[in-house]
C-alpha positions in Angstrom: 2.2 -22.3 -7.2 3.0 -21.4 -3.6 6.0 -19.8 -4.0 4.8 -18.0 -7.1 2.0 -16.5 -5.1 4.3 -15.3 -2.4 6.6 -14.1 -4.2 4.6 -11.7 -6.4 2.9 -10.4 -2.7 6.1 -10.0 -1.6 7.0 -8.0 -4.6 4.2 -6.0 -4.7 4.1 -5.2 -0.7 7.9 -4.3 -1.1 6.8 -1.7 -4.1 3.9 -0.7 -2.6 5.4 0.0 1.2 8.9 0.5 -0.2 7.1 3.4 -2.8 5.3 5.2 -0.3 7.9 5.3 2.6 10.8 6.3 -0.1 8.8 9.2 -1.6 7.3 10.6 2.1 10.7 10.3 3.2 13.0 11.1 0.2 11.6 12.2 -2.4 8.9 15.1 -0.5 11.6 16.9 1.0 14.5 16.8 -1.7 12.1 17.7 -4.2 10.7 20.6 -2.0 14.2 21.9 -1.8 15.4 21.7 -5.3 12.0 23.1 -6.9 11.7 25.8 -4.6 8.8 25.2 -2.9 6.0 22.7 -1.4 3.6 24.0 -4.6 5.7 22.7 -7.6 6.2 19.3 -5.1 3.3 19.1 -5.3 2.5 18.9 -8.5 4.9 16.1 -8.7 2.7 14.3 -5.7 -0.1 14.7 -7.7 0.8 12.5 -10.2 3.2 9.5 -8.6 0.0 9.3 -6.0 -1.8 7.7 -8.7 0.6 5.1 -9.5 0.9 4.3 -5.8 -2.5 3.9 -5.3 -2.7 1.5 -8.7 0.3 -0.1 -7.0 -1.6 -0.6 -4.1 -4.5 -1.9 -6.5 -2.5 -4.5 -7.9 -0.7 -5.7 -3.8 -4.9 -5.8 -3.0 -5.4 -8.6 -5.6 -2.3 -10.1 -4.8 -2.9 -10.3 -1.1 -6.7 -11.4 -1.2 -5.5 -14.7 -3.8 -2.8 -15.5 -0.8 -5.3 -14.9 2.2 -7.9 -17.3 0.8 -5.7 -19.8 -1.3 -3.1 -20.0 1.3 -2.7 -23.2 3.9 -3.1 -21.1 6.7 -3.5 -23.2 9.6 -4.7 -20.6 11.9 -8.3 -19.5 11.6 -8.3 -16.3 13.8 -5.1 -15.4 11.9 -6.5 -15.8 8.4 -9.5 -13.9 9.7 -7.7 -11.0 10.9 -5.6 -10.6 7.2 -8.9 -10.9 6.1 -10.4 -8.2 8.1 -7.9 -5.9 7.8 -7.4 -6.5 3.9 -10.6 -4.9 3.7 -10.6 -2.1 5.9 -7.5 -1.7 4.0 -8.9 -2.0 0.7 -11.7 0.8 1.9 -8.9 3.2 2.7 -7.8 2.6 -0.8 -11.0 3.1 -2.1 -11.2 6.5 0.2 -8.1 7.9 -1.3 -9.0 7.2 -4.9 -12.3 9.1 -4.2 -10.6 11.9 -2.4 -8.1 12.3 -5.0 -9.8 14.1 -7.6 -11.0 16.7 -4.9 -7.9 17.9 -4.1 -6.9 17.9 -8.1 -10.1 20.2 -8.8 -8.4 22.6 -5.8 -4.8 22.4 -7.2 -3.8 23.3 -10.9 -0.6 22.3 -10.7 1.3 25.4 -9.0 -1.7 27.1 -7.0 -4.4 26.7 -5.1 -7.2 29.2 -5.3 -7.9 31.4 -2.3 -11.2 30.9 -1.7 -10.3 27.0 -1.5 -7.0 26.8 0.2 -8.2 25.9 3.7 -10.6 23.3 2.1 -7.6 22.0 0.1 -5.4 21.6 3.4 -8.1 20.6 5.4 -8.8 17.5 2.4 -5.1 17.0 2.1 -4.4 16.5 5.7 -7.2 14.1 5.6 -5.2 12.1 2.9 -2.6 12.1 4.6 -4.1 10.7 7.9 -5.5 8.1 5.5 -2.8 7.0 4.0 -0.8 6.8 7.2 -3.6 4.2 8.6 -3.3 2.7 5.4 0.4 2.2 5.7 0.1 1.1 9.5 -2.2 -2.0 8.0 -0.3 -2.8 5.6 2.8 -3.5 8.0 0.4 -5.5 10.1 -0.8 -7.9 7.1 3.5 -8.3 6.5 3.4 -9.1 9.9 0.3 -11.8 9.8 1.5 -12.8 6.7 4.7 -13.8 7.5 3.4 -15.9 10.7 1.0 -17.7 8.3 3.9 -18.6 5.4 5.9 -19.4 8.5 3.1 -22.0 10.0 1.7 -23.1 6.5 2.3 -26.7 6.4 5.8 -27.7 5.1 4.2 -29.7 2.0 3.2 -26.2 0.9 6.7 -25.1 0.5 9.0 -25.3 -2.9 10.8 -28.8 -3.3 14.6 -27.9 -3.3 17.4 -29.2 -6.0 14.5 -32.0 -6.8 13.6 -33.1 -3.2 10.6 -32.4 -1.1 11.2 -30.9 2.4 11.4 -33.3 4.8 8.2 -34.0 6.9 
């Protein structure tokens, strides 16, 4: 059960943090230049920003069943994934909430006048939060992988019918 539990947080944490940096990195800017402008982008945003944030859901589940079912033998470690789970799980929550704002600002391929420097204003916002939420989330890889790496060796996956040795 161990390595089944791992291995879908690792999955999810690669999809999740693999997702978000491929699109802000990739995706953003080649899609700004072949649609024509940072509008019809982000019309595109509006929607995959859903799915990360369900991603992100689904790595919060994940991640909470390993922090408090794993063999971490390190208190203030497991206190600190714990810690910054939630905070993490609150940014989540922020984005979630802040995301239908900005979709009742933008219809797709404008933004009304009146609200355009409370859309970019909100936006910005967004994005500050989901660059904290990013920085966390490489911190939990980081406690995470010390905690797998100090679990006790009975914890790990027998290999080619043997357990590890002790």
């Amino acid at each position: 059960m161990t390595f089944a539990r791992r291995f879908l947080v690792f999955q999810a944490f690669l999809l999740w943090q693999g997702g978000f940096v491929f699109y802000a990195g990739v995706v953003v800017p080649v899609g700004t230049e072949v649609l024509g402008d940072a509008l019809r982008q982000g019309a595109v945003t509006q929607q995959v920003t859903n799915w990360l944030n369900l991603i992100g859901l689904i790595w919060h589940g994940l991640f909470a069943w390993d922090v408090f079912a794993g063999a971490d033998p390190s208190r203030r470690r497991r206190r600190w994934r714990a810690g910054l789970w939630a905070v993490s799980l609150a940014l989540l929550a922020g984005l979630a909430g802040l995301h239908p704002k900005l979709d009742a600002m933008f219809d797709g391929d404008t933004i009304s006048r009146g609200d355009r420097a409370t859309f970019y204003l909100w936006h910005e916002t967004y994005l500050w939060i989901s660059t904290a939420h990013w920085v966390i989330g490489l911190a939990n890889a980081g406690l995470t992988l010390a905690a797998w790496a100090a679990s006790p060796r009975d914890s790990a996956p027998t290999v080619i019918g043997r357990s590890p040795a002790v």
